[in-house]
N, C-alpha and C positions, 0 to 999 in steps of 0.2 A: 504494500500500500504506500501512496506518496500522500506527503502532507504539509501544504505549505501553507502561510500566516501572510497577512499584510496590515501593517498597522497605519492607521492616516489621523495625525494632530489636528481636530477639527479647528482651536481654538486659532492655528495659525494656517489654515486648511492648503496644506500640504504631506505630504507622505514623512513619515517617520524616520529617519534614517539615524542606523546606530543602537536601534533599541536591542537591549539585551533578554533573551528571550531562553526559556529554558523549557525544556518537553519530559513529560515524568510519565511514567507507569504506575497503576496502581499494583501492587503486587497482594497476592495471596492473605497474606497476614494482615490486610488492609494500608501499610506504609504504603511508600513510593520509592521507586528506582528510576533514577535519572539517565533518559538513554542516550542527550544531547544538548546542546546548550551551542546558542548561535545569534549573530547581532544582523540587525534587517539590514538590508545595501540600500544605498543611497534613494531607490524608486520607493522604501519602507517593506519589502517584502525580502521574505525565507522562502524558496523554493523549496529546496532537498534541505535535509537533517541528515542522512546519511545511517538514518538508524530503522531496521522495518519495523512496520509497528503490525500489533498483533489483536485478534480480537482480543476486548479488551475496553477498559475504562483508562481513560489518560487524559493530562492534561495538558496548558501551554502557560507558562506565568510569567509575564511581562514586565519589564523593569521601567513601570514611569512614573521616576518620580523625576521632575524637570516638568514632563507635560501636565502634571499632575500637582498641588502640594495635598490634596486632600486622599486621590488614592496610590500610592507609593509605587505599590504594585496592585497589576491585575491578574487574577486567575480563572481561565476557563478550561473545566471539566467538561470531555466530551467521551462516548461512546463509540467504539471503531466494533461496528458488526460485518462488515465486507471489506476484509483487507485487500481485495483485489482490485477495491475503488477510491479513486482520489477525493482526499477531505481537504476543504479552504474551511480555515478559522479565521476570518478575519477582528479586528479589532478597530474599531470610532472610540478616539480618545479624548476630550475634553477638561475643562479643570475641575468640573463637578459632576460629570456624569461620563461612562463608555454604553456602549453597543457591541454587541458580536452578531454573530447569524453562523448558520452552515452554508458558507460557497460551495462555488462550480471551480 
């Protein structure tokens, strides 16, 4: 499965570039295992992580605090049920509110 992110700073409404981005597994015993950790390129997006992901609960937690003073980071939990289909997480960042959705 591939799974790429694209963050966009509405507050200065252009693309994210630099964000520090980290991709985790839930594992078995309910913790998490970190399979990747990667900064958006200058358009704000992560293509490849480099890591497959598996059916499975996983997340992406995003590093904005700069875009952000009220939320530091963001984290969103998603569900990978068809690892042979491409998942977009994207993220709308603001200084008092985000958005995510499931992309194409």
């Amino acid at each position: 499965m591939s799974l790429s992110t694209h963050v966009l700073d509405a507050a200065k409404g252009l693309p994210a570039a630099g964000v520090a981005v980290r991709l985790d597994r839930r594992a078995a015993d309910g913790g998490w295992t970190t399979l990747a950790e990667a900064r958006t390129e200058a358009d704000g997006r992560i293509r490849e992580w480099g890591a497959a992901l598996e059916t499975g609960v996983h997340r992406l937690t995003f590093d904005t605090a700069g875009m952000s003073d009220f939320y530091p980071e963001v984290t969103v939990a998603f569900t990978v049920t068809d690892p042979g289909r491409h998942l977009h997480v994207p993220l709308l960042i603001s200084p008092y509110a985000y958005s995510t959705y499931r992309g194409s």
